[in-house]
N, C-alpha and C positions, 0 to 999 in steps of 0.2 A: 486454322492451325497457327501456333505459334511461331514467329521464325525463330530459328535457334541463336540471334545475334540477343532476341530482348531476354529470353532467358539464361544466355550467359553473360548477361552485365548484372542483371540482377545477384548471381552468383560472386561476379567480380567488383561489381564496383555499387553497391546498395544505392549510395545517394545517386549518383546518375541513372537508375535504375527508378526513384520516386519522380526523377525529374523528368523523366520522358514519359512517367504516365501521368504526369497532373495535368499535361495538356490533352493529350487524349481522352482523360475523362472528363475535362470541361467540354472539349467538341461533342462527344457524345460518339467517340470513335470506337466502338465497344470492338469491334471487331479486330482492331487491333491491343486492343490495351492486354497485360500478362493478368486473366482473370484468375487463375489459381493462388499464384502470391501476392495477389492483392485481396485476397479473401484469408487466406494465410496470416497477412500482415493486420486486416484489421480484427481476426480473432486474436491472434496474439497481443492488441492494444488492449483488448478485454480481460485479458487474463493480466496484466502489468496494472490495471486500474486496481482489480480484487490484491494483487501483492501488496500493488504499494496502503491499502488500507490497513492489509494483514501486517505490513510493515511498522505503519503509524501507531497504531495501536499497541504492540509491542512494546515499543521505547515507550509511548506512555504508561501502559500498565509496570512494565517495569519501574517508572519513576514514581507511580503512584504507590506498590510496593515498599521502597527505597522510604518515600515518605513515613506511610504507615507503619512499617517495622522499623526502621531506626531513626524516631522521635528525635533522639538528641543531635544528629548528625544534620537535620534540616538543613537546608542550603538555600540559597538566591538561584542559583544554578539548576537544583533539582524543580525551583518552580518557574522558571524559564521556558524548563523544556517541556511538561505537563501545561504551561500555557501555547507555547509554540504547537505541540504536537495535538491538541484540541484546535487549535485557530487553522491545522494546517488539514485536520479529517472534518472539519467544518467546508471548509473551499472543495475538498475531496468530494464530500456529500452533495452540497449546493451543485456542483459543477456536471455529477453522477448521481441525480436521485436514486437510477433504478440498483445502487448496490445497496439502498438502506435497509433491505430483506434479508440481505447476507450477513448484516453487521453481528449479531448472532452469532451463528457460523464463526466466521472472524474471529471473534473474541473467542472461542472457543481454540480453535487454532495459534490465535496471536499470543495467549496466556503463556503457554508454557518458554516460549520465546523471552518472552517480559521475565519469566521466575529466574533464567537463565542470565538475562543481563545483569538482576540483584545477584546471584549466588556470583559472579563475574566482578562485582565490584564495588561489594562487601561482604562480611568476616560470614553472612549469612547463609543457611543452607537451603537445598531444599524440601529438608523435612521441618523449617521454620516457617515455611510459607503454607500459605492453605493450596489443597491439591487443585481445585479450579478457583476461577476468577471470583472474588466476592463481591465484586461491584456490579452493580444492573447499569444496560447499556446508556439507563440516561445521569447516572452519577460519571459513568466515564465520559461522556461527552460535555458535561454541565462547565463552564466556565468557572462557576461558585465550587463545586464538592472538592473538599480535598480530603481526605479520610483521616480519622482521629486516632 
């Protein structure tokens, strides 16, 4: 049973709360370690991996949008970030193979996000845009595609 001092730091004070179990789980003191929110804490690392892809993807697709529909407006800027944000669901992937099943998913979810940041920040709407993603997941990832 828990004592009720390790579950109320946990409550009060987070980081002193990972610092008194990373020794515990190096000794191998299972009996005391807070097994609850430590199961707690490493599902919800799971779930912050899948955001932040659904995140990245987003801002790219949106700049890849950005691109696509307004040709004349092209920027240095716009292909900064469509580099940055490839070079950074690159690291994401290599680092997490097992979310490249979800990428799919993702993209299906991250699209409307991305339509949302174009109609956000320019004259464009979103009945300019196509209703789902038109790019396949390896143009969105590809270092080389930029859409025409």
């Amino acid at each position: 049973m828990l004592e009720p001092i390790i579950t109320n730091l946990y409550e009060t004070d987070f980081y002193a709360w990972t610092q008194e179990q990373i020794p515990l789980l190096r000794l191998g003191k299972f009996n005391q370690i807070d097994l609850q929110n430590i199961a707690e804490e490493i599902e919800c690392l799971g779930k912050q991996q899948r955001q932040e892809l659904r995140n990245r993807l987003a801002i790219l697709l949106g700049h890849l949008l950005k691109y696509h529909f307004q040709p004349t407006h092209r920027s240095k800027s716009w292909l900064a970030t469509i580099r940055e944000q490839r070079r950074r669901l690159t690291m994401l992937l290599d680092d997490s193979p097992s979310l490249r099943p979800y990428i799919k998913d993702a993209i299906a979810l991250a699209y409307p996000l991305g339509t949302d940041i174009v109609v956000q920040e320019t004259p464009l709407d979103y009945i300019d845009l196509p209703e789902t993603c038109p790019y396949t997941v390896e143009q969105i990832l590809s270092q080389e595609f930029l859409p025409n």
